[in-house]
C-alpha positions in Angstrom: 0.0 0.0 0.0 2.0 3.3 -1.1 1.9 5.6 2.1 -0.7 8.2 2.3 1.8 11.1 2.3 3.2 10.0 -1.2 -0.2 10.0 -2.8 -0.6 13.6 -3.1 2.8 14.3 -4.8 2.1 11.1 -7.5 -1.7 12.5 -8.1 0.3 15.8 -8.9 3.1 13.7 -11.2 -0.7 12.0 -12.6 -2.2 15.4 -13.8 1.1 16.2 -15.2 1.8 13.0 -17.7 -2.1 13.1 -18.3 -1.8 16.9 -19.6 1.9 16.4 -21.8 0.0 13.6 -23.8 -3.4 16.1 -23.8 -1.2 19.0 -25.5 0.4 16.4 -28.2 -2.8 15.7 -29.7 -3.1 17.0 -33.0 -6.6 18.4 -34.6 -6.2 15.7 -37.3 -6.1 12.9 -34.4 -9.3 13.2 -33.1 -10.4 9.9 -34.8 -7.6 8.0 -34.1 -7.9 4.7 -32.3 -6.7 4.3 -28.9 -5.5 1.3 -26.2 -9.0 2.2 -24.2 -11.8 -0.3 -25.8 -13.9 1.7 -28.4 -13.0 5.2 -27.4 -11.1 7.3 -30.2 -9.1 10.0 -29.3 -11.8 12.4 -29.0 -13.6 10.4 -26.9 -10.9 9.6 -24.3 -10.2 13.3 -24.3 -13.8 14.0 -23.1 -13.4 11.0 -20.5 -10.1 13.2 -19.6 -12.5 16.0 -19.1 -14.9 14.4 -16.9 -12.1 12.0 -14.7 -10.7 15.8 -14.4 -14.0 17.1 -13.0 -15.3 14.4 -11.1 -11.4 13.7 -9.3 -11.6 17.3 -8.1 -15.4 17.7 -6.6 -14.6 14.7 -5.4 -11.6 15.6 -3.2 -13.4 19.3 -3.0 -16.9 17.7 -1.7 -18.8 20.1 -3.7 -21.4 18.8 -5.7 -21.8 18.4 -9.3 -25.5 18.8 -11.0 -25.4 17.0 -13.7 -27.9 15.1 -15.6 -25.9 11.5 -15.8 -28.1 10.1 -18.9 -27.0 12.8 -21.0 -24.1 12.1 -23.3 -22.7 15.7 -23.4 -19.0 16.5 -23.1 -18.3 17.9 -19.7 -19.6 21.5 -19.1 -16.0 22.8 -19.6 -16.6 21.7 -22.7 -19.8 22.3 -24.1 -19.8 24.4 -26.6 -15.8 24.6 -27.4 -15.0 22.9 -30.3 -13.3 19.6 -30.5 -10.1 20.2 -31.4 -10.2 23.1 -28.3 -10.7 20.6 -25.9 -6.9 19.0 -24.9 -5.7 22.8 -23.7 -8.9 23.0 -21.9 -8.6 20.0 -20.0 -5.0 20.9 -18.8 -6.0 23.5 -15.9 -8.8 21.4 -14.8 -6.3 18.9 -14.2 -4.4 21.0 -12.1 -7.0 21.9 -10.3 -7.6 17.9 -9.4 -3.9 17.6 -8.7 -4.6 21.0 -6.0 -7.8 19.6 -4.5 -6.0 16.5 -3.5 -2.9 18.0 -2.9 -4.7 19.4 0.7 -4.3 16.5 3.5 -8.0 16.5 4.4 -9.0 15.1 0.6 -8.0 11.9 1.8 -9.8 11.7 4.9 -13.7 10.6 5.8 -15.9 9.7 2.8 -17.1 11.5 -0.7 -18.7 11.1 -3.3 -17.5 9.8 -7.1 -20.3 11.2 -9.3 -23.5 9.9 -7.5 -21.7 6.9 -5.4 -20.5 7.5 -1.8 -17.2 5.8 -1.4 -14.1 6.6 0.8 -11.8 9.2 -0.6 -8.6 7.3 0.4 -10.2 4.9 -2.0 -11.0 7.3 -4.7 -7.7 9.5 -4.5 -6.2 6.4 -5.8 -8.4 5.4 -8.2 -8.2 8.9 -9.7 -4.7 9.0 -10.1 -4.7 5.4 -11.6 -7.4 7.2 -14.1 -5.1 10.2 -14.8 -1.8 7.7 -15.5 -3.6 4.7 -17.5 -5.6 6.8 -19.5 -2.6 9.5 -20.3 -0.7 6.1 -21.3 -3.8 5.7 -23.6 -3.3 9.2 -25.1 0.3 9.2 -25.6 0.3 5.6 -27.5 -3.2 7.0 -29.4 -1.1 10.0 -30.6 2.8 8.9 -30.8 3.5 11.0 -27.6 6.5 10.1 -24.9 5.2 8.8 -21.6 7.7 8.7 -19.1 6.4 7.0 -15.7 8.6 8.0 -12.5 8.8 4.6 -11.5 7.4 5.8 -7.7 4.1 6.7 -9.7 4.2 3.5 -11.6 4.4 2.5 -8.1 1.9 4.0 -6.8 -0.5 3.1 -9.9 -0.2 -0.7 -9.3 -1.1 0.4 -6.0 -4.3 1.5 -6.9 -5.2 -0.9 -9.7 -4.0 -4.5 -8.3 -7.4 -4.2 -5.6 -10.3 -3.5 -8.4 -8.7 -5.3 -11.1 -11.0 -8.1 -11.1 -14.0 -5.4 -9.6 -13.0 -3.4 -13.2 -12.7 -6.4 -15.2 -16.2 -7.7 -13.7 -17.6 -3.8 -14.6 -16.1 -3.9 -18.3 -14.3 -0.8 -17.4 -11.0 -3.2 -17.6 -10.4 -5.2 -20.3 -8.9 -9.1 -19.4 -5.9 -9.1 -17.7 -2.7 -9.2 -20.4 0.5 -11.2 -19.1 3.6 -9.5 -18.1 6.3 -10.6 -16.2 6.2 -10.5 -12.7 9.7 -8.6 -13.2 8.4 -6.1 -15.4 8.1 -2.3 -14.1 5.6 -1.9 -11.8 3.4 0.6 -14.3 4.0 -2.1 -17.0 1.6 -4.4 -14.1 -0.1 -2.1 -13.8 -1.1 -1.9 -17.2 -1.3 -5.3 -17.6 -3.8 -5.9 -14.7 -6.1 -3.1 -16.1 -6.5 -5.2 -19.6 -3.8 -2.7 -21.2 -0.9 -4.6 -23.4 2.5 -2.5 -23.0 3.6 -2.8 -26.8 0.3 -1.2 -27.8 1.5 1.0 -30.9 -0.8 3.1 -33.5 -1.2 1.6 -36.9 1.3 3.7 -38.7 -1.7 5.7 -41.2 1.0 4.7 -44.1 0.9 0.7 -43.4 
């Protein structure tokens, strides 16, 4: 279990590689297949938005009105067009990376979206979010992704206890082998149905 007083510092380090791969993506990428199940680049971008959003009223306890059977981007969003979105997204992730960044975040219970839940079980979970789905980005768009290995770390961490919780959910895909020596975020991407040689189909092939 990584110690309470690291997890602020690796959400911070989270936001950061979430927000490098956000500002590599390209107007002509939007479309582009990702790691994540069916979700293009534009779509992962919006789920960027809303893990963004969601990770900060969460460690914030303010509420979020929102009708949840409406598919609209996230109210950040609305109305910007698409190709406006990654630079958009980058404050709100800072803003995340503040709200958990204060000690109290972590303590007592809050609510992700409209499910109570401990927040020293959804601090985690966000930063897992922030790491595995900026992984997504980056491979999506061709962009480095550079895991300190104490936030790798820290991402197995979070992932190894809902693996099998994600996988049940479909928001994990099945579990891809890697070796039990591999880098800890390499695990980690493993146990959250992600394979680490995942590369774009080069658009010339």
């Amino acid at each position: 279990m990584t110690e309470t007083s690291l997890l602020p510092p690796a959400v911070r380090a989270a936001a950061e590689l979430a927000a490098g791969a956000l500002t590599a993506v390209r107007a002509e990428q939007l479309t582009t297949p990702t790691p994540c199940g069916d979700f293009d680049v534009r779509a992962l971008v919006d789920h960027l938005a809303w893990g963004a959003l969601l990770s900060q009223r969460a460690a914030t306890r303010l509420a979020l009105e929102h009708d949840w059977s409406s598919n609209r981007p996230a109210p950040f969003l609305d109305g910007l067009p698409p190709d406006e979105w990654p630079a958009a997204i980058v404050p709100e992730l800072d803003a995340a990376a503040d709200a958990w960044a204060d000690p109290a975040a972590w303590e007592g219970e809050t609510v992700m979206g409209t499910t109570p839940m401990p927040a020293e079980v959804v601090g985690p979970l966000m930063l897992a979010e922030f790491v595995l789905h900026g992984w997504d980005l980056a491979r999506a768009v061709g962009a480095p992704y550079d895991v300190p290995a104490e936030v790798g770390e820290a991402t197995l961490a979070a992932v190894r206890p809902v693996a099998q919780m994600g996988r049940d959910g479909g928001w994990y895909g099945p579990e891809v082998a890697v070796p039990d020596d591999a880098p800890a975020f390499e695990r980690a991407l493993g146990l959250s149905g992600r394979d680490p040689a995942w590369r774009a189909a080069d658009p010339g092939s």
